[in-house]
N, CA, C and O atoms as a Maestro MAE file, in Angstrom:
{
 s_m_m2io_version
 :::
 2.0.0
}

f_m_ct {
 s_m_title
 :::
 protein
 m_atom[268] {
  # First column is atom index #
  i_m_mmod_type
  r_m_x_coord
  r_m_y_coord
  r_m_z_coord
  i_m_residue_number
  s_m_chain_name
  s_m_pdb_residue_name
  s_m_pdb_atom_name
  i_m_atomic_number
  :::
  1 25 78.680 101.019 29.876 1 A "UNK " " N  " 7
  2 3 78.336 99.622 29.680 1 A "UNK " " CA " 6
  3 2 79.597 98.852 29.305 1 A "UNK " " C  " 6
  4 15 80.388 99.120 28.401 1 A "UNK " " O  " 8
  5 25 79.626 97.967 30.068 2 A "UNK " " N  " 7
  6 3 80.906 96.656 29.669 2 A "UNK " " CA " 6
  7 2 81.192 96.347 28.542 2 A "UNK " " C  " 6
  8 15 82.327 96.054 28.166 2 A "UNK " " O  " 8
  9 25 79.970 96.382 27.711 3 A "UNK " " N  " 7
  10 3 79.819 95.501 27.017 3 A "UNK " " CA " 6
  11 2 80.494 96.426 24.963 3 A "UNK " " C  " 6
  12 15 80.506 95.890 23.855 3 A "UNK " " O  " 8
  13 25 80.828 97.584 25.298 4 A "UNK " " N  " 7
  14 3 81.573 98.339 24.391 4 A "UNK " " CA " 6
  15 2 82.724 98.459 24.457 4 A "UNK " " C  " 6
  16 15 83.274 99.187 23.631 4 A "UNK " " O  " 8
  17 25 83.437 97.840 25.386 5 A "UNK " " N  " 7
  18 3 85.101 97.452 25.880 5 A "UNK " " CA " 6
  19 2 85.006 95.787 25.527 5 A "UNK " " C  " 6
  20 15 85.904 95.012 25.197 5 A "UNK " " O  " 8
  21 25 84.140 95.650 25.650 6 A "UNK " " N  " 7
  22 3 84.290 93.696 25.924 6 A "UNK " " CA " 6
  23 2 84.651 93.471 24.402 6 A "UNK " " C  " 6
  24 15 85.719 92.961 24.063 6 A "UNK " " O  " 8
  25 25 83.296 94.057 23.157 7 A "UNK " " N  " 7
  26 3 83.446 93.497 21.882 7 A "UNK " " CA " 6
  27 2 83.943 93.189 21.007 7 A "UNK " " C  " 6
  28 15 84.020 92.245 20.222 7 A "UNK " " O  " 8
  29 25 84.671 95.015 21.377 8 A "UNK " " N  " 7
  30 3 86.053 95.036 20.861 8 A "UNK " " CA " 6
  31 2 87.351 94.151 20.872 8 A "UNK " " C  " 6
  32 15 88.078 93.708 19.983 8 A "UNK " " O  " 8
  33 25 87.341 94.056 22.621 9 A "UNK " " N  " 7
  34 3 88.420 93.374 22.905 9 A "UNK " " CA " 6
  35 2 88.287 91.743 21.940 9 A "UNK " " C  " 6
  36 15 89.102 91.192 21.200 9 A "UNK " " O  " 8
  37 25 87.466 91.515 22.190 10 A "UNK " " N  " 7
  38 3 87.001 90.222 22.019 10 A "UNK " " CA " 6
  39 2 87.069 89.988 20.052 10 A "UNK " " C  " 6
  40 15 87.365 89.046 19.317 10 A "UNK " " O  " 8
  41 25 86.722 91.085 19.887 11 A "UNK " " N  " 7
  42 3 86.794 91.111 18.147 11 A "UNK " " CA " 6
  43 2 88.771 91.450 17.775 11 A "UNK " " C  " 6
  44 15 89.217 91.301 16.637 11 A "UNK " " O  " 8
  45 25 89.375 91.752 18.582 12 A "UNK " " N  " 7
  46 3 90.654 91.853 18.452 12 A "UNK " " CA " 6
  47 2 91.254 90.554 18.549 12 A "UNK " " C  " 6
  48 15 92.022 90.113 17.694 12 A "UNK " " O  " 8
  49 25 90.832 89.796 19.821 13 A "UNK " " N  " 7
  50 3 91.863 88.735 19.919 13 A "UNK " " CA " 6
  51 2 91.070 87.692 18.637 13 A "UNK " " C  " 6
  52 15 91.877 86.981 18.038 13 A "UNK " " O  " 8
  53 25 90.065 87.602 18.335 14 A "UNK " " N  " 7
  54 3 89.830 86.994 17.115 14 A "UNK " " CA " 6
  55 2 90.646 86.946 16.176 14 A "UNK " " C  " 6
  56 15 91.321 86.005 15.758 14 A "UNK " " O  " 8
  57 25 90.531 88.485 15.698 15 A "UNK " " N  " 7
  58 3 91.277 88.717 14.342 15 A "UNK " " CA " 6
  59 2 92.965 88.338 14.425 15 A "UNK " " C  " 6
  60 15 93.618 87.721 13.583 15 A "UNK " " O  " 8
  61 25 93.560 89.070 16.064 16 A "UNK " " N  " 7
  62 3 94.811 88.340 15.950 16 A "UNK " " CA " 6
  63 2 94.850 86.886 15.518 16 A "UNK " " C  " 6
  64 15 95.280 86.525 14.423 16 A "UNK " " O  " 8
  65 25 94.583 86.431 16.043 17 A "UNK " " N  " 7
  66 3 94.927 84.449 16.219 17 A "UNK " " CA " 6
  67 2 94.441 84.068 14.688 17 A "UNK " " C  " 6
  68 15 95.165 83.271 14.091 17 A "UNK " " O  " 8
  69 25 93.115 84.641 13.909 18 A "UNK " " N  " 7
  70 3 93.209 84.664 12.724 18 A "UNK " " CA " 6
  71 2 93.960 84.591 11.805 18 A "UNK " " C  " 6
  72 15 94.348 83.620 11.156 18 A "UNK " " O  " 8
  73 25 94.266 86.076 11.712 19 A "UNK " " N  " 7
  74 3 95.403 86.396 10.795 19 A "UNK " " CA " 6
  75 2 96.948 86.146 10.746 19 A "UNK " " C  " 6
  76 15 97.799 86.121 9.858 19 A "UNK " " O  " 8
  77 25 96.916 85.927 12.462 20 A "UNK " " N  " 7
  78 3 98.859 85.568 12.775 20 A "UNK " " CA " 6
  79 2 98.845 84.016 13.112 20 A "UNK " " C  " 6
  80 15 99.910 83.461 12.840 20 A "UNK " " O  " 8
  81 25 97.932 83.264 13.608 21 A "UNK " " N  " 7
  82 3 98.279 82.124 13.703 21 A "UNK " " CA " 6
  83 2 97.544 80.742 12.603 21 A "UNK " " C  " 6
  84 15 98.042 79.623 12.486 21 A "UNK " " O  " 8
  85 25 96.382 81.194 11.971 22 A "UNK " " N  " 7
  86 3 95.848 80.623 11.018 22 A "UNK " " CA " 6
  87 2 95.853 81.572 9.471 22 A "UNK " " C  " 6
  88 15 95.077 81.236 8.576 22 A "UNK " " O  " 8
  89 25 96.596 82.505 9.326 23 A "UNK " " N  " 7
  90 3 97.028 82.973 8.036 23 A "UNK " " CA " 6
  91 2 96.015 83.498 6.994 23 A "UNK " " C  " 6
  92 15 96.045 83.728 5.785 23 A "UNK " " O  " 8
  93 25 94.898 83.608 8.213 24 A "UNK " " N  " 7
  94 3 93.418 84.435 7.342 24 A "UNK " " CA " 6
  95 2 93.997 85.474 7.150 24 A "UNK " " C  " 6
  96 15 94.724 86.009 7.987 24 A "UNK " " O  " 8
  97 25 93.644 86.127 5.470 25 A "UNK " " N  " 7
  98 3 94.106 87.419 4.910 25 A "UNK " " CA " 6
  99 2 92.922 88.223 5.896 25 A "UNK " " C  " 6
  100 15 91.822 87.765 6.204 25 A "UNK " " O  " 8
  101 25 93.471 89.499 6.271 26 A "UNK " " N  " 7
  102 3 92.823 90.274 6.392 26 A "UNK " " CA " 6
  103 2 91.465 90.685 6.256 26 A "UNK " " C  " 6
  104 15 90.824 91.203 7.170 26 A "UNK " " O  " 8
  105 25 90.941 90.407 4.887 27 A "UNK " " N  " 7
  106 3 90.046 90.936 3.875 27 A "UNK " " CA " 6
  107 2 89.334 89.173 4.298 27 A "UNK " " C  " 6
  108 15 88.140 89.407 4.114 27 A "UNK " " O  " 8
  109 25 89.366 88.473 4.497 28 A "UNK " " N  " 7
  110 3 88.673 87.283 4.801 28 A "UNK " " CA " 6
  111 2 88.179 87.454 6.836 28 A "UNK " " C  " 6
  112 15 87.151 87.200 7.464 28 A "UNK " " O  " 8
  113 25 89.173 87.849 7.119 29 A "UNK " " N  " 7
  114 3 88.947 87.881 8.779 29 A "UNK " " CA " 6
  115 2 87.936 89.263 9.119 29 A "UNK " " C  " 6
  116 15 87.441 89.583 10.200 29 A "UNK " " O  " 8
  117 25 87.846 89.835 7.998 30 A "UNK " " N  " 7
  118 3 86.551 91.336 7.561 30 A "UNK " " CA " 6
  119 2 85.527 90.900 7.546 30 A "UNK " " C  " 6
  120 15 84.805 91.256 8.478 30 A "UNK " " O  " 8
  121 25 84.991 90.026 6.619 31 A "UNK " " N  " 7
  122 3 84.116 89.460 5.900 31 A "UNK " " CA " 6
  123 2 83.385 88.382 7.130 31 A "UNK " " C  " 6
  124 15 82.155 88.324 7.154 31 A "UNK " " O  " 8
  125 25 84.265 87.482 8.212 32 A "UNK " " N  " 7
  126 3 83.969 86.872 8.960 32 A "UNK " " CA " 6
  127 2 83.207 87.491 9.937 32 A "UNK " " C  " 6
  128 15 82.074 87.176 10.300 32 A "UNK " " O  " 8
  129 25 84.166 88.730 10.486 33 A "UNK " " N  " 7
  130 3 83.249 89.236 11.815 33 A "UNK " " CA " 6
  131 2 82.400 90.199 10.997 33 A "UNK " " C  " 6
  132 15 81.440 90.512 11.701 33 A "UNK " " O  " 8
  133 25 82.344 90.757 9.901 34 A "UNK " " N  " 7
  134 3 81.771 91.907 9.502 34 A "UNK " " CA " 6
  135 2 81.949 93.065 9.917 34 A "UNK " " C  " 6
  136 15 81.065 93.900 10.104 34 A "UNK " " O  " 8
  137 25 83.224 93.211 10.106 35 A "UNK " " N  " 7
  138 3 83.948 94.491 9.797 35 A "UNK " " CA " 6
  139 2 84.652 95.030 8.714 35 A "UNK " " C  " 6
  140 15 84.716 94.423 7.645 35 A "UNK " " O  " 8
  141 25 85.334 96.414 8.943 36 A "UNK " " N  " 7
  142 3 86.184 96.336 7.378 36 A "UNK " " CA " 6
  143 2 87.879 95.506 7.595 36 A "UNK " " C  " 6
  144 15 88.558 94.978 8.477 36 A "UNK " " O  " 8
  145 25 87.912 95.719 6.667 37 A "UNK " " N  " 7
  146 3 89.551 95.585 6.793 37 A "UNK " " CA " 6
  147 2 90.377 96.160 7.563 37 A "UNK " " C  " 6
  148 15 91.225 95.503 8.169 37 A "UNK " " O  " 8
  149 25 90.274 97.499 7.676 38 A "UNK " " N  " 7
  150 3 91.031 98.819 8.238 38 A "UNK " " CA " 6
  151 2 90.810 98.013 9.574 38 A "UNK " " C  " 6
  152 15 91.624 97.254 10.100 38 A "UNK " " O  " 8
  153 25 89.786 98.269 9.932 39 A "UNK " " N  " 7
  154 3 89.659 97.339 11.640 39 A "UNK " " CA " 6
  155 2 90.321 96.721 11.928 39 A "UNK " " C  " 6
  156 15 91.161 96.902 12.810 39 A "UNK " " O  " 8
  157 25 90.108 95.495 11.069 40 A "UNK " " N  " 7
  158 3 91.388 94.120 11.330 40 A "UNK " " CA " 6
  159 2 92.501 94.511 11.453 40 A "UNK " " C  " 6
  160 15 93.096 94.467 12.529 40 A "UNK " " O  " 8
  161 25 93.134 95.093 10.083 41 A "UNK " " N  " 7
  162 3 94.151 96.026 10.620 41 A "UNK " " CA " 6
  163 2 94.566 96.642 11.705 41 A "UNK " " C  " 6
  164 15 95.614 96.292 12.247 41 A "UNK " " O  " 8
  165 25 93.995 97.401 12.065 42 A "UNK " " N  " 7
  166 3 93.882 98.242 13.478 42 A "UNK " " CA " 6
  167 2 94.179 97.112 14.765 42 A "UNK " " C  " 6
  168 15 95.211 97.085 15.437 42 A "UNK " " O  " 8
  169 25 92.873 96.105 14.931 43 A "UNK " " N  " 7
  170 3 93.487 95.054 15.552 43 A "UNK " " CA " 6
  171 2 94.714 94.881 15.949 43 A "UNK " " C  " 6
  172 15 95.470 95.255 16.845 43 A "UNK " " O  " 8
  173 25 94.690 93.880 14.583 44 A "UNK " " N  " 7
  174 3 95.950 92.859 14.495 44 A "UNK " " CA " 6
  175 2 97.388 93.611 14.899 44 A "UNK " " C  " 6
  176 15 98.427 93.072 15.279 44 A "UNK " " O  " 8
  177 25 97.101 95.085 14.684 45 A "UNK " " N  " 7
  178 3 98.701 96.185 14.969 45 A "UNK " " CA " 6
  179 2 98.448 96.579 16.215 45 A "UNK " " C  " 6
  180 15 99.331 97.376 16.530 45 A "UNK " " O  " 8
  181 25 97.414 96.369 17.397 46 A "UNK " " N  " 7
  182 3 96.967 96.996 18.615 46 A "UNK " " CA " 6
  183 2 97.057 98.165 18.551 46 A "UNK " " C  " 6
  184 15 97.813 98.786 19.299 46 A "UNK " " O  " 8
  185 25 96.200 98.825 17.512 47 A "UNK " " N  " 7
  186 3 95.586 99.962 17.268 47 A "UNK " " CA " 6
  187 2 94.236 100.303 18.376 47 A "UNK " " C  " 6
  188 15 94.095 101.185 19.223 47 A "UNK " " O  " 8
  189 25 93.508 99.377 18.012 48 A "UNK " " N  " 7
  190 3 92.421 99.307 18.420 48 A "UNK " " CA " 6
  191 2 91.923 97.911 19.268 48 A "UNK " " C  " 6
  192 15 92.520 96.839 19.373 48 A "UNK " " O  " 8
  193 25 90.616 98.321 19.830 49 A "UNK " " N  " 7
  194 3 90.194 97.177 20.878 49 A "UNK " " CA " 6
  195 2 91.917 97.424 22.109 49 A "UNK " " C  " 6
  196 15 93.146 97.498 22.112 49 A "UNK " " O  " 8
  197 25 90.663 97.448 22.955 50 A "UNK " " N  " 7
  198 3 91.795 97.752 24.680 50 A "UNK " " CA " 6
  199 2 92.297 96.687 25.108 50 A "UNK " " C  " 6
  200 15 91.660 95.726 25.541 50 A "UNK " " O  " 8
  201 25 93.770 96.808 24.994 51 A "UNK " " N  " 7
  202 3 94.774 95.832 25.438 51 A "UNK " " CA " 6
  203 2 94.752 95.768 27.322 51 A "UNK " " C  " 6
  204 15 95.534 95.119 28.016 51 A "UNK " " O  " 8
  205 25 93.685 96.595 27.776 52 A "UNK " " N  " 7
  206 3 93.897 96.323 29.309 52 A "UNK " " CA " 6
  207 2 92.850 95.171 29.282 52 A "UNK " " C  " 6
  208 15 93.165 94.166 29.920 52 A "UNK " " O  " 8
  209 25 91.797 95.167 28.715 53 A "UNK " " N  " 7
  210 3 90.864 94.504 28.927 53 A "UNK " " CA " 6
  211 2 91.433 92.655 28.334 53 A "UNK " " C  " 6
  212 15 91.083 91.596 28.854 53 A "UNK " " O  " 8
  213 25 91.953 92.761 27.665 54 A "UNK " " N  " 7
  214 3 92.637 91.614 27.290 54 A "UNK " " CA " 6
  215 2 93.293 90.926 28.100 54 A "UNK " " C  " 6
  216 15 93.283 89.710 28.295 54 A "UNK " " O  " 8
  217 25 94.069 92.018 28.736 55 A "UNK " " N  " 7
  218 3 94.851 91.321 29.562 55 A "UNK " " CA " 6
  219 2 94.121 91.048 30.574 55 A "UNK " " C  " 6
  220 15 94.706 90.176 31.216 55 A "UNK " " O  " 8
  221 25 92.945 91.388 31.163 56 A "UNK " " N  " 7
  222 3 91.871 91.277 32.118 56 A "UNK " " CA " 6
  223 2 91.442 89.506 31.731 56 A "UNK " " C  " 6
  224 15 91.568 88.582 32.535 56 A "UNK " " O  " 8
  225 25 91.008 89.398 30.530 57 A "UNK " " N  " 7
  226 3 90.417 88.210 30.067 57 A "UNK " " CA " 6
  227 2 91.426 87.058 30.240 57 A "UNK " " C  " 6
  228 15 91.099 85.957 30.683 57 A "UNK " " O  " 8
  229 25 93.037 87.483 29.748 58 A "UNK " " N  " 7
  230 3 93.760 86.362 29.590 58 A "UNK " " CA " 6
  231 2 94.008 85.739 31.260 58 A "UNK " " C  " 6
  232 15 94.167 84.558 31.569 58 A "UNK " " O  " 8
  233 25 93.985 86.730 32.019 59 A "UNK " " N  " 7
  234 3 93.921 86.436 33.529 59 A "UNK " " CA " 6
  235 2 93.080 85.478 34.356 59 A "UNK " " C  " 6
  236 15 93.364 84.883 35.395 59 A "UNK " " O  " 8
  237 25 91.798 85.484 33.513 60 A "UNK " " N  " 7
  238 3 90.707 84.886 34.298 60 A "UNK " " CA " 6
  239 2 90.515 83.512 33.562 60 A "UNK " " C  " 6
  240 15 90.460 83.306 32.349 60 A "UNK " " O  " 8
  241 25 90.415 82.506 34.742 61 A "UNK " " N  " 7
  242 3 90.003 80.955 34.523 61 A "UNK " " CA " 6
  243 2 89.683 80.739 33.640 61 A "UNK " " C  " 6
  244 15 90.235 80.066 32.768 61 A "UNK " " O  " 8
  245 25 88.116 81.563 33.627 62 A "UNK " " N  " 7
  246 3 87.471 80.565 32.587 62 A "UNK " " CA " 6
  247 2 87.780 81.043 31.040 62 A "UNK " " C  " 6
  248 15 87.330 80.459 30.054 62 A "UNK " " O  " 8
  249 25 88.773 82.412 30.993 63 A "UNK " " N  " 7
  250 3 89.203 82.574 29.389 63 A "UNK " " CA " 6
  251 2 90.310 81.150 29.355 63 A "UNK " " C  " 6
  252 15 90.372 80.489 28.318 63 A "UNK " " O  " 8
  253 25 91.109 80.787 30.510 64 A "UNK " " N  " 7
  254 3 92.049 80.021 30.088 64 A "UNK " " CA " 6
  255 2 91.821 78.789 30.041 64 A "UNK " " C  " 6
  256 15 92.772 78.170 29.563 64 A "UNK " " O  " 8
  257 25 90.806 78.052 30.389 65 A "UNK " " N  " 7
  258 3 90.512 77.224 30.103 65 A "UNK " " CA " 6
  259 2 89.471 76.653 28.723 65 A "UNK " " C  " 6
  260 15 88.798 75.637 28.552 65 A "UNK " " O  " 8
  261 25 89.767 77.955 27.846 66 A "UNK " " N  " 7
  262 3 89.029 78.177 26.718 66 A "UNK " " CA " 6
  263 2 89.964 77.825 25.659 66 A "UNK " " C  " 6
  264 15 89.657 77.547 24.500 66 A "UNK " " O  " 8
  265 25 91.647 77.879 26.385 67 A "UNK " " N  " 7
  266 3 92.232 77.833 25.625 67 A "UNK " " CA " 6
  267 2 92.947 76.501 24.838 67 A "UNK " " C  " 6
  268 15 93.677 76.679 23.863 67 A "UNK " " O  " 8
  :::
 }
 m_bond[267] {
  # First column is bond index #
  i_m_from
  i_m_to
  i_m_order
  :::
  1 1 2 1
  2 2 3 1
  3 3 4 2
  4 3 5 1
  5 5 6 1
  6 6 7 1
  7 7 8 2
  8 7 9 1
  9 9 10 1
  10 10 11 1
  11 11 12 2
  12 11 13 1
  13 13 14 1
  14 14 15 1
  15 15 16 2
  16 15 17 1
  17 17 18 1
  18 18 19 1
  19 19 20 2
  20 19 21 1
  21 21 22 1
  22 22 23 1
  23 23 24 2
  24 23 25 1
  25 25 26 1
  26 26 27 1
  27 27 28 2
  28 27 29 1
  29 29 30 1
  30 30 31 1
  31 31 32 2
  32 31 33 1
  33 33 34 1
  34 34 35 1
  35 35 36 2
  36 35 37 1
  37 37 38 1
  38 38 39 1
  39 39 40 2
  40 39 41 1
  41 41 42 1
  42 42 43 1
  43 43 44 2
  44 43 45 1
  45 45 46 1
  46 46 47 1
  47 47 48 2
  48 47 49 1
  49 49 50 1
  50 50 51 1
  51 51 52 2
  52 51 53 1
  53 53 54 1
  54 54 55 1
  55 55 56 2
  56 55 57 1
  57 57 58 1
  58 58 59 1
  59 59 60 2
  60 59 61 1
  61 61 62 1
  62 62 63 1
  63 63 64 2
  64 63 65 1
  65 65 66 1
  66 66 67 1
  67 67 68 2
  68 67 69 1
  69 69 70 1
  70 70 71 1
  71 71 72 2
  72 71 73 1
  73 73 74 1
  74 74 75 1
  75 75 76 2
  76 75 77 1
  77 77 78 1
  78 78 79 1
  79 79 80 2
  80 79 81 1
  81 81 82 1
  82 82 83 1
  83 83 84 2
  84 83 85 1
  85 85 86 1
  86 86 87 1
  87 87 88 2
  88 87 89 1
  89 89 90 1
  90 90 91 1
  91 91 92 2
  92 91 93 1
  93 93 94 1
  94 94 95 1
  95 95 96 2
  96 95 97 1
  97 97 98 1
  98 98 99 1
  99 99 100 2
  100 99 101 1
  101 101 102 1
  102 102 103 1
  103 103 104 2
  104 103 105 1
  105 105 106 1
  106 106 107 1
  107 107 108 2
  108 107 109 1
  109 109 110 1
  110 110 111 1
  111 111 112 2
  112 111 113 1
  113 113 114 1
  114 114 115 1
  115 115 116 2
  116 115 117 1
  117 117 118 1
  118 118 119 1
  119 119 120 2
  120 119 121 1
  121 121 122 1
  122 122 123 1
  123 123 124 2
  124 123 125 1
  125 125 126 1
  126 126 127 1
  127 127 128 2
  128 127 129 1
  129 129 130 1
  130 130 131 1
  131 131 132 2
  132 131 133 1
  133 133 134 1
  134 134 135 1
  135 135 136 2
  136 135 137 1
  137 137 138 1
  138 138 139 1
  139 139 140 2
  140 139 141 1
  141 141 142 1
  142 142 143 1
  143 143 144 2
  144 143 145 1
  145 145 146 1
  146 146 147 1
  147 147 148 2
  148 147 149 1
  149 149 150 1
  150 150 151 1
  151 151 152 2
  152 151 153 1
  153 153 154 1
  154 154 155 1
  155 155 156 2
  156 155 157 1
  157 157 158 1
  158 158 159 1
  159 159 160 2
  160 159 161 1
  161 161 162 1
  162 162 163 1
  163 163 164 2
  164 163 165 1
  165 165 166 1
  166 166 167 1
  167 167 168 2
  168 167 169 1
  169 169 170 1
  170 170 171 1
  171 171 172 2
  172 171 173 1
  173 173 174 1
  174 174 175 1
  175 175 176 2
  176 175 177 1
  177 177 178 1
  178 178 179 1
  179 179 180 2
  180 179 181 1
  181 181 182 1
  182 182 183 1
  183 183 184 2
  184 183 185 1
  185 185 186 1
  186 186 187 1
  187 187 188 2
  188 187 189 1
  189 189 190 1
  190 190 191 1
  191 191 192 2
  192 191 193 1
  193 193 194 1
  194 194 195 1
  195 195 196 2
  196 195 197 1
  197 197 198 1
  198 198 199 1
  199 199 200 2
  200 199 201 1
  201 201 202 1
  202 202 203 1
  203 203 204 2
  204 203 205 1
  205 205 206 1
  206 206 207 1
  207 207 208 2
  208 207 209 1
  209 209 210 1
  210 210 211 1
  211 211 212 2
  212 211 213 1
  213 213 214 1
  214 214 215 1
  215 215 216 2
  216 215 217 1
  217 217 218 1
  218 218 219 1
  219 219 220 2
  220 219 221 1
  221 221 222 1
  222 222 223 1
  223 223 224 2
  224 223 225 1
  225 225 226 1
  226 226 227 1
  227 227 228 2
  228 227 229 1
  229 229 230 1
  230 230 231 1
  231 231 232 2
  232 231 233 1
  233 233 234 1
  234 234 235 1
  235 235 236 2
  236 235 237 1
  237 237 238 1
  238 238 239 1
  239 239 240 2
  240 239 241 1
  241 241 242 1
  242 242 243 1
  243 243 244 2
  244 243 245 1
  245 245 246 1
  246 246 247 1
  247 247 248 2
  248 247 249 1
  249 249 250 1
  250 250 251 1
  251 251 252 2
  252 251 253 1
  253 253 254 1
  254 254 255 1
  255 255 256 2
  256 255 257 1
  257 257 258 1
  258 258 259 1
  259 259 260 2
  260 259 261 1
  261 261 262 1
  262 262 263 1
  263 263 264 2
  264 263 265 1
  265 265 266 1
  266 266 267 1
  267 267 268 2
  :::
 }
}
């Protein structure tokens, strides 16, 4: 199912732009999506959530016109 690659991805680029471009601590960008910290973490270091699929999203129209 798509949709266990998508969430992730999608819960990654959150937490990035969060934490690196609006300066949400960690432990606040947790609390938002309802994950832990470690996650965000994981994230925000491209630990986790698939960087192919990202790059899949940043490719397509209608992500960029989201932007």
């Amino acid at each position: 199912m798509e949709s266990q690659w998508l969430i992730p991805a999608t819960r990654s680029l959150i937490a990035k732009e969060l934490v690196k471009r609006y300066n949400f601590s960690q432990e606040d960008v947790a609390s938002v999506l309802g994950i832990t910290q470690a996650a965000v973490s994981m994230y925000v270091n491209g630990n986790r959530g698939s960087n192919d699929i990202i790059r899949e999203l940043r490719g397509r129209e209608d992500y960029a016109s989201c932007q």
